[in-house]
C-alpha positions as CSV (number, residue, x, y, z in Angstrom):
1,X,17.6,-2.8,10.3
2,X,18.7,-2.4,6.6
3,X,20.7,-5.5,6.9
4,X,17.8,-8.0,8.4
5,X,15.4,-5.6,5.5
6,X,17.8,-6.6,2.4
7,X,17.1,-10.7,3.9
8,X,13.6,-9.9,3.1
9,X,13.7,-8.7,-0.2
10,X,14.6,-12.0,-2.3
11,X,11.6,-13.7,-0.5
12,X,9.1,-10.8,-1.0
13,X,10.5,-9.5,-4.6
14,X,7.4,-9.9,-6.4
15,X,5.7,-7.8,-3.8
16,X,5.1,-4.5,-3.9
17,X,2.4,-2.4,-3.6
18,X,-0.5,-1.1,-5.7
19,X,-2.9,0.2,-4.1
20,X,-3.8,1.8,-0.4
21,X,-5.3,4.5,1.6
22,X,-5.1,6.9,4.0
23,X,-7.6,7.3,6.8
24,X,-7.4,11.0,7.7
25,X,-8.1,12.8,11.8
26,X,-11.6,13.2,10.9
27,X,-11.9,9.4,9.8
28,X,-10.2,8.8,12.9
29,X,-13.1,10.7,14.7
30,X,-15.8,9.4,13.0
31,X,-14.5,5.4,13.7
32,X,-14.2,6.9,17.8
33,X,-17.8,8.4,17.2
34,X,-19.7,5.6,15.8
35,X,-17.8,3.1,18.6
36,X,-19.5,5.3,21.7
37,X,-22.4,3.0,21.7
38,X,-20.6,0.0,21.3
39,X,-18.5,1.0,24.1
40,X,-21.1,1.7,26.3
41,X,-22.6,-1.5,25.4
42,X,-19.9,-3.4,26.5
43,X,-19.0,-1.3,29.7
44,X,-22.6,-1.8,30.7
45,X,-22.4,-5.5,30.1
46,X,-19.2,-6.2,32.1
47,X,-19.6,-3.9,35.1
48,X,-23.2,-3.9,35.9
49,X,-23.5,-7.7,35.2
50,X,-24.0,-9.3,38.6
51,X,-23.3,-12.6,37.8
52,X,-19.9,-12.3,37.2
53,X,-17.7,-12.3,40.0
54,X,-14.4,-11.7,38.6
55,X,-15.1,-8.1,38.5
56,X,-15.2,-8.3,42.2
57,X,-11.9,-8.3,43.7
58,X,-11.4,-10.0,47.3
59,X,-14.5,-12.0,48.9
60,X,-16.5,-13.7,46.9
61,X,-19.6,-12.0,49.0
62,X,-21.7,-9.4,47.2
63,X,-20.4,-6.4,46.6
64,X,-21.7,-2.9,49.0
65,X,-21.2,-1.2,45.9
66,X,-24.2,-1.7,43.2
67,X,-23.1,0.3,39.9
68,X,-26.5,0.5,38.2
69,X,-26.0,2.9,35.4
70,X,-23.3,3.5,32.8
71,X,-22.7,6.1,30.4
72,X,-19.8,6.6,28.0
73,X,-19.1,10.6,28.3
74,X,-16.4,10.8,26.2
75,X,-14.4,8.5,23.6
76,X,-11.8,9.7,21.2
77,X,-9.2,8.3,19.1
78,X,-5.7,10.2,18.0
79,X,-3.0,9.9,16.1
80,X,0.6,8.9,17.7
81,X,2.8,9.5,14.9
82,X,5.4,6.4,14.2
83,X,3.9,4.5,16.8
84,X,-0.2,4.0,16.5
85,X,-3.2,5.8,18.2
86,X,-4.6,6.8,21.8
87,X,-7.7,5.7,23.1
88,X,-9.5,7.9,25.4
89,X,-12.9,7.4,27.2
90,X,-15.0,9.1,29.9
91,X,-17.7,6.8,31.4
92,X,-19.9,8.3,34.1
93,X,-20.6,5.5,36.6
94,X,-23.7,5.5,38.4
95,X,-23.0,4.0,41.5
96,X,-25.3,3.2,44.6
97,X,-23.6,2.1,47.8
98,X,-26.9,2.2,50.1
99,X,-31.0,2.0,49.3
100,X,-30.7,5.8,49.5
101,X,-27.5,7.1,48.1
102,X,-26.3,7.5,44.2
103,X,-23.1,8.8,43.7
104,X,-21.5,9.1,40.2
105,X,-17.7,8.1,39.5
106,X,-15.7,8.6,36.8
107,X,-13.9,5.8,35.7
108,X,-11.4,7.1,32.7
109,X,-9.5,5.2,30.8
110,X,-6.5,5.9,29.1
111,X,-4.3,3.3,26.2
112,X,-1.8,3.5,23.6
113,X,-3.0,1.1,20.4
114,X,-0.6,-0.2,17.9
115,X,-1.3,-2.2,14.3
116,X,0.7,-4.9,14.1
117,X,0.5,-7.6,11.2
118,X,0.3,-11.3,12.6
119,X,2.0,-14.7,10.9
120,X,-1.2,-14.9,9.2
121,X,-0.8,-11.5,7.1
122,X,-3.7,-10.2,8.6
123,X,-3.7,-6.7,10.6
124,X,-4.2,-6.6,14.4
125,X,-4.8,-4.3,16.8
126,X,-3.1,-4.5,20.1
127,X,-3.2,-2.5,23.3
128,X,0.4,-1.3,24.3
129,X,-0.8,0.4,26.9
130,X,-3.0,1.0,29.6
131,X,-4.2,3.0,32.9
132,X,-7.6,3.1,34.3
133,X,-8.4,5.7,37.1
134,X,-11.7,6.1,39.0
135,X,-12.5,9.3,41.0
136,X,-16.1,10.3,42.5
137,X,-17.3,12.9,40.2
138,X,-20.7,13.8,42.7
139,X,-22.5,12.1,45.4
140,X,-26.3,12.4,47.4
141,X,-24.7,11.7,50.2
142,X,-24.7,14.8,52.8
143,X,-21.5,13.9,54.2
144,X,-18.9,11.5,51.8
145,X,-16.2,9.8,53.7
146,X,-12.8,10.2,52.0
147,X,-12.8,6.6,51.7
148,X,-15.6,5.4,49.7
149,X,-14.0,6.2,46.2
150,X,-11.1,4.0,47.0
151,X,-13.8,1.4,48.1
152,X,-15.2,1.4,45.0
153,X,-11.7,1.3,43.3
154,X,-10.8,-2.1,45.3
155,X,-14.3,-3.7,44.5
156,X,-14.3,-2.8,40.5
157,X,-11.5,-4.7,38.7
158,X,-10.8,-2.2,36.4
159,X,-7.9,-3.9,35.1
160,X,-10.5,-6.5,33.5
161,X,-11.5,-3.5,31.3
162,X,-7.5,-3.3,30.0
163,X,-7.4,-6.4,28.9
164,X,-9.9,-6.4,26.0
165,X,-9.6,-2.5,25.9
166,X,-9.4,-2.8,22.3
167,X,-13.0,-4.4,22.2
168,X,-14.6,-1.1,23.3
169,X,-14.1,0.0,19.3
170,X,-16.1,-1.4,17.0
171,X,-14.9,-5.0,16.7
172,X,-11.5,-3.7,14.8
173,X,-9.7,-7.0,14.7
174,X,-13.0,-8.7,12.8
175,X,-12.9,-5.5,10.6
176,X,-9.6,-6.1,10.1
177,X,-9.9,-9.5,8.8
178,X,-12.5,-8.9,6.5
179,X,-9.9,-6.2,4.5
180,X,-8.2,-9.3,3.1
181,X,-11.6,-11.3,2.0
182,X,-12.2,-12.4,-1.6
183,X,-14.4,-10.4,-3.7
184,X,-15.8,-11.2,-7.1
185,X,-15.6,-9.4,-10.4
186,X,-16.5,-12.2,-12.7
187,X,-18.2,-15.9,-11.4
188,X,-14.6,-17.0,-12.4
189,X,-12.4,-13.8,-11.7
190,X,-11.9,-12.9,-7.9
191,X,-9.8,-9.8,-6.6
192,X,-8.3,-10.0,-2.8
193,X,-6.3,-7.0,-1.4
194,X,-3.5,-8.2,0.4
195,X,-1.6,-6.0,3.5
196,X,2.6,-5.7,3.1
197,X,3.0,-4.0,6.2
198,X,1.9,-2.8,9.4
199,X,0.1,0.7,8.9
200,X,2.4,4.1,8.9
201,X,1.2,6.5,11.6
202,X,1.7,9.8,10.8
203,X,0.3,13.1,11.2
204,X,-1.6,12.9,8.4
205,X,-3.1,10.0,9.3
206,X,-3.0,5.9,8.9
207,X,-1.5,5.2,5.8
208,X,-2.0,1.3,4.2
209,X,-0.1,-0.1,1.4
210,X,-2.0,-3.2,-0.6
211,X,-1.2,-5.9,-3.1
212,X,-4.0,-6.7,-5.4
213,X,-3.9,-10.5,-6.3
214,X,-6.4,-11.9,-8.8
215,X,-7.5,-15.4,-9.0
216,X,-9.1,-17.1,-11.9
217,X,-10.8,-20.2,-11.4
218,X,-9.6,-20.9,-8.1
219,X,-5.7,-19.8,-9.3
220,X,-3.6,-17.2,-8.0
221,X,-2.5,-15.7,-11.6
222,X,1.0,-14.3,-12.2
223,X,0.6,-10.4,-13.1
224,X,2.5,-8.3,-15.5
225,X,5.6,-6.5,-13.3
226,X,4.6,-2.9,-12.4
227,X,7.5,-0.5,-14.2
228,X,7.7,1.7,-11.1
229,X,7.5,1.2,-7.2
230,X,3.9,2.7,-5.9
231,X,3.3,4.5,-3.4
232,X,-0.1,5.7,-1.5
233,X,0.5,9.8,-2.1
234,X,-0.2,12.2,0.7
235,X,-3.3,13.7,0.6
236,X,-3.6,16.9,1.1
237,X,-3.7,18.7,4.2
238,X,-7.3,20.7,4.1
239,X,-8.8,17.3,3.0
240,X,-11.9,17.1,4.7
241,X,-13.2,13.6,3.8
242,X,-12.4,10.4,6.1
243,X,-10.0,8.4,3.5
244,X,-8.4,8.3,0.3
245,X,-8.0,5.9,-1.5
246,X,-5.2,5.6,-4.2
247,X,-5.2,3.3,-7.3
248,X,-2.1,3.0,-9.2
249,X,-2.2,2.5,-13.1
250,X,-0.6,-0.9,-12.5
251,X,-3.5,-1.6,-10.5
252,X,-6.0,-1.3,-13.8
253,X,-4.0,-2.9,-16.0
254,X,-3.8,-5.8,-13.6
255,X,-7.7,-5.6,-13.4
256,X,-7.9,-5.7,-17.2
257,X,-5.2,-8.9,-17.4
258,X,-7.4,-11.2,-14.7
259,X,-10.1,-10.5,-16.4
260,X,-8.9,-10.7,-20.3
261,X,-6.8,-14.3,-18.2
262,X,-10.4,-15.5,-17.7
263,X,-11.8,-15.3,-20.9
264,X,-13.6,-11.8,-20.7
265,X,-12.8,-10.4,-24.1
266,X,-13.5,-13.8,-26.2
267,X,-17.2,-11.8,-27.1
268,X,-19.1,-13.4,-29.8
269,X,-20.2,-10.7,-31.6
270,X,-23.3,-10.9,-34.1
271,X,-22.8,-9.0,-37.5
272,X,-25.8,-7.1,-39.7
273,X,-23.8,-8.8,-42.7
274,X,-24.1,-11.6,-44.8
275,X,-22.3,-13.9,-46.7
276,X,-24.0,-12.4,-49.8
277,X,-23.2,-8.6,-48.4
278,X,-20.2,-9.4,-48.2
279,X,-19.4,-11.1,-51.4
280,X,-20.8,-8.1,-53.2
281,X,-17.6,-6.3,-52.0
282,X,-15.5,-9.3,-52.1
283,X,-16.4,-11.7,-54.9
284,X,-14.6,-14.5,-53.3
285,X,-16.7,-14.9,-50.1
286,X,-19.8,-15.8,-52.8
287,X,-17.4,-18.7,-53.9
288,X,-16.9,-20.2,-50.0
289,X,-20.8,-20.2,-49.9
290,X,-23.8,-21.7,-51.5
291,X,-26.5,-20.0,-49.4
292,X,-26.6,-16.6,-47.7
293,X,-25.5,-17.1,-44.2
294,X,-25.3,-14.3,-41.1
295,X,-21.7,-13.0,-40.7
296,X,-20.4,-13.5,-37.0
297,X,-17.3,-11.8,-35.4
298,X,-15.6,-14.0,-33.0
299,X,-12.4,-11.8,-30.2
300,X,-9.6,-13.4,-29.2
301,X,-6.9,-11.0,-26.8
302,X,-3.2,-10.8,-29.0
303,X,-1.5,-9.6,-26.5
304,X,-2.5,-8.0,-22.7
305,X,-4.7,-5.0,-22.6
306,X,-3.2,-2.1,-20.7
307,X,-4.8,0.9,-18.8
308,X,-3.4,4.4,-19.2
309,X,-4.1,7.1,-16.7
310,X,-3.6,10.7,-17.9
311,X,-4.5,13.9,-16.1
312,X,-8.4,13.7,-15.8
313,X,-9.2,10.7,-18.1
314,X,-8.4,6.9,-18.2
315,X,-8.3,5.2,-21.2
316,X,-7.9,1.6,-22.2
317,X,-5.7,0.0,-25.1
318,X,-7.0,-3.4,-26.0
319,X,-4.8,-5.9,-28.9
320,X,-7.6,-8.1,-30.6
321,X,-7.8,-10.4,-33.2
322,X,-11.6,-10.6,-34.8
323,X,-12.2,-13.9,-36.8
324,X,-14.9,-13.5,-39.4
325,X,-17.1,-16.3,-39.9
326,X,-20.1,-17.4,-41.4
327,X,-23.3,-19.4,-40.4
328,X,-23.2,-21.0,-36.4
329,X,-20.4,-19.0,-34.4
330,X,-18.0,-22.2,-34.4
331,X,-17.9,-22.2,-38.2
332,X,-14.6,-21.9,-39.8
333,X,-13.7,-18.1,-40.1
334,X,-12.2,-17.1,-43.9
335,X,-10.5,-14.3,-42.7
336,X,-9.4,-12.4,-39.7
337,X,-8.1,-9.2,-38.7
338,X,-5.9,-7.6,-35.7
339,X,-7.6,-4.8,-34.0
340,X,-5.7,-2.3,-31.7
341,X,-8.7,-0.7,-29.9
342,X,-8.4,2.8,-27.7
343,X,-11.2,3.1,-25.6
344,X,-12.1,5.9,-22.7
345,X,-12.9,4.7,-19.6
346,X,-15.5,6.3,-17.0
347,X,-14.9,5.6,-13.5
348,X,-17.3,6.2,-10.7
349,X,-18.3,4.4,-7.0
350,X,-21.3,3.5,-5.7
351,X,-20.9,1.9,-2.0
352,X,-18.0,-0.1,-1.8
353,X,-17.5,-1.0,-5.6
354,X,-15.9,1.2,-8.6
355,X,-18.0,0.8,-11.1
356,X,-16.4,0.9,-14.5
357,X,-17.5,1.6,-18.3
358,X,-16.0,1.5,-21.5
359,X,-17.1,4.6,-23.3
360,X,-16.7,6.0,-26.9
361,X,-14.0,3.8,-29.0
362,X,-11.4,6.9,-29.6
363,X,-9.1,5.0,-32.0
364,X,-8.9,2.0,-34.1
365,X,-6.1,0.5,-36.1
366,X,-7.2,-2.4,-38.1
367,X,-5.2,-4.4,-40.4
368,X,-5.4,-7.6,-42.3
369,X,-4.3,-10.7,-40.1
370,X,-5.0,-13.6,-42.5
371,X,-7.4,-13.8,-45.3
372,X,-9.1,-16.8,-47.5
373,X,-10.7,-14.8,-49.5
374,X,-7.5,-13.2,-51.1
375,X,-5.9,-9.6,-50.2
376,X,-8.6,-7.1,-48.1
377,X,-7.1,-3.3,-48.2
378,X,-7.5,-1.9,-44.6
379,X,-10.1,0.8,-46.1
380,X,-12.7,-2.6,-47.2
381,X,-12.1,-3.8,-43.7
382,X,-13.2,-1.0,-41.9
383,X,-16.1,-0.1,-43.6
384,X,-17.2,-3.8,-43.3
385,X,-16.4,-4.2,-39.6
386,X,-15.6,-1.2,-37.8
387,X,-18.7,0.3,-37.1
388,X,-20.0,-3.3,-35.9
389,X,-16.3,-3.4,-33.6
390,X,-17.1,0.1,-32.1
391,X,-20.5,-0.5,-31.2
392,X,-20.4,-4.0,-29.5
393,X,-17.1,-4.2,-28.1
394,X,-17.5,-1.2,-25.3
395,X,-21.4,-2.7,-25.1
396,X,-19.9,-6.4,-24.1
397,X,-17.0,-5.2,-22.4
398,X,-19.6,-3.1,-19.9
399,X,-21.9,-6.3,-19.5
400,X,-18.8,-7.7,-18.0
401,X,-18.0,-5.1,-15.9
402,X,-21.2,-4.1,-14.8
403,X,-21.1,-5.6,-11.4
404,X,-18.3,-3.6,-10.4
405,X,-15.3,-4.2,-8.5
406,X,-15.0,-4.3,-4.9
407,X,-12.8,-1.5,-3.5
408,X,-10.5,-2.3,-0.1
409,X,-12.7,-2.1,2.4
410,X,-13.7,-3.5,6.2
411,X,-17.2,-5.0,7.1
412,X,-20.2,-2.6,7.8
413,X,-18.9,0.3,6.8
414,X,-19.7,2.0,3.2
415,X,-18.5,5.0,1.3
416,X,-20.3,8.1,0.4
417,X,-19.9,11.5,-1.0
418,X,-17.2,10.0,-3.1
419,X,-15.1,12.2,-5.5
420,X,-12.9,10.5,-8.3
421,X,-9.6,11.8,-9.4
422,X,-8.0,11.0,-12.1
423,X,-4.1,12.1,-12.3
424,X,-0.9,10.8,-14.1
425,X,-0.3,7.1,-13.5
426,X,-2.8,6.7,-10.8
427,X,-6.8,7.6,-9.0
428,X,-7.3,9.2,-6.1
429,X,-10.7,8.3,-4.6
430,X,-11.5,10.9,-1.4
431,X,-14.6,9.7,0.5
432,X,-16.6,9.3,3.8
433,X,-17.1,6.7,5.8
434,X,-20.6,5.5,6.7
435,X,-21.8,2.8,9.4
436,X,-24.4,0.7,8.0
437,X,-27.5,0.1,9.9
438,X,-27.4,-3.5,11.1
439,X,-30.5,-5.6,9.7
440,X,-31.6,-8.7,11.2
């Protein structure tokens, strides 16, 4: 295995993972809760339909056997460590094999699932596994004949039911799928969470591993190399919430280079000074212009922002270089400056997005970058400019982010009572999951 593994690592050495989750027991239970209706759906579908006569094993004549109700009893889902999950399910089948008999049997159905990731790098679920019994449960009959169970068994092809056990949950491989679907951040800047490997079964739960990928106008976009290997921590055992999710620091400071790659921090920021403000503090500004013009600050990135994660707060380090203009904002700036700003981060989820703000500036370094207007001490500049830099930097900065950013997730389900963590080098995001009412 390590031999055929070290083949795979020149092809794949750009991948590794930063981000994942863990879906714990009780989001195991929940998933085999909210499929019971579903399951019952399609049981009811596929052995009480009369018109389809492959369920029917032998003679093609109608079946003695009329089931007429069916009701799952039981359905539960657990954990196989190293290998996948067990399916279980109950159904009660109401079964009437003369005008004035019921009897109820109890068809139970037993399979081992495993994850498995196809050519396409999607996940899959398969069914490795499978045995069906039936056995009469109760009957209105006054005297049963041994018989009639096994009547029933040869005239229901439960075997039909094994073949698509998988189905009975709530459309996993669709669900599936729609894991590895583009979201947007920006219209130009789309994220897409990307599987390595088959799930990790353990006793714990289902642990994923994810590559983020960004894509900027329609352009996979190389990202900085993460300095160390992530992975998804354990969470711990008294847990009570469905998953975690886990968000490496690598995975913000990805966020932050896709976006600043498609343009997000070029702001256009308007200034309450004037060329005649100004020139009162530097005489050669009244020199460049005739009439009094409004002052406009134009951002260009210097170099890639970067997200630092520290116990309980996230801040963000931005490298900017703020052109100083006059008149419309594609005037000729006469003098620019190099900003280093340090700005805290809140983090916070609402449904299936992280919604994050730019708080307080905490620091600020600025220094002269180029000047026109001869030499600026770094005390002029940031009385001019800084209080016009703190102000509308986080404010633009949050009017691009304010749509949020998707979080991995599957189709129709939603996250609530959601908790945020913030620990060295990466988040931990405990939460619930939550079937969405269909509409339509």
């Amino acid at each position: 295995l390590s031999i055929f593994l070290s083949l795979l690592v020149p092809a794949h050495a750009t991948r590794s993972p930063d981000c994942g989750g863990i879906l714990s027991p009780s989001g195991l239970s929940y998933v085999a809760e909210v499929s019971k209706p579903h399951a019952e759906a399609v049981l009811r579908q596929d052995l009480t339909a009369p018109t389809v006569p492959d369920l029917f094993l032998g003679s093609p004549k109608p079946s003695r056997n009329q089931i007429n109700s069916v009701k799952v009893a039981e359905l539960s889902l657990s954990l196989i460590p190293n290998t996948g999950l067990r399916l279980s399910i109950d159904v009660d089948l109401g079964v009437t094999p003369a005008p004035s008999t019921t009897k109820v049997m109890r068809l139970s159905i037993l399979a081992d699932l495993h994850v498995e990731m196809n050519p396409e790098g999607n996940l899959e679920l398969v069914t490795a596994a499978c045995k069906p019994t039936l056995e009469e449960m109760q009957s209105t009959e006054e005297v049963e004949s041994k018989s009639s169970s096994s009547d029933v068994d040869k005239e229901i092809n439960v075997e039909k039911i094994c073949l698509e056990v998988s189905k009975l949950l709530l459309l996993p491989n669709e669900r599936l799928i729609s894991l590895t679907a583009q979201f947007p951040i920006t219209p130009s800047c789309q994220v897409q969470y990307l599987p390595l490997a088959a799930p990790v079964f353990s006793e714990q739960g289902i642990t994923i591993s994810l590559q983020t990928t960004f894509q900027v106008a329609g352009t996979a976009i190389p990202l900085p190399v993460s300095p160390v290997p992530f992975s998804v921590p354990e969470p711990v055992s008294s847990s009570p919430s469905h998953l975690t999710l886990a968000f490496s620091e690598h995975f913000y400071t990805s966020l932050f280079f896709a976006l600043e790659t498609a343009g997000a921090f070029n702001m256009t920021i308007p200034s309450p000074l004037t060329t005649a403000t100004i020139a009162q503090k530097i005489t050669q500004v009244g020199s460049l212009f005739q009439e009094d013009l409004p002052v406009v600050l134009q951002t260009v990135s210097r170099s890639s922002p970067r997200v630092v994660l520290e116990e309980g707060k996230a801040a963000l380090k931005l490298f900017l270089t703020i052109r100083v203009g006059a008149g419309s904002p594609a005037s000729q700036s006469f003098l620019s400056a190099n900003v280093d700003i340090s700005a805290g981060l809140l983090l916070s989820v609402a449904d299936t997005r992280m919604t994050i703000s730019a708080a307080v500036i905490e620091d600020t370094e600025l220094s002269l970058a180029a000047s026109d207007v001869g030499p600026v001490p770094a005390a002029l500049l940031e009385e001019l400019f800084l209080p016009t830099i703190r102000e509308e930097v986080p404010a633009q900065m949050n009017v691009v982010l304010s749509e949020g950013v998707f979080l991995p997730h599957v189709s129709s389900f939603t996250y609530t009572d959601v908790n945020v963590m913030i620990h060295k080098d990466y988040v931990l995001v405990p939460c619930n999951l939550e079937l969405q009412a269909r509409t339509g």
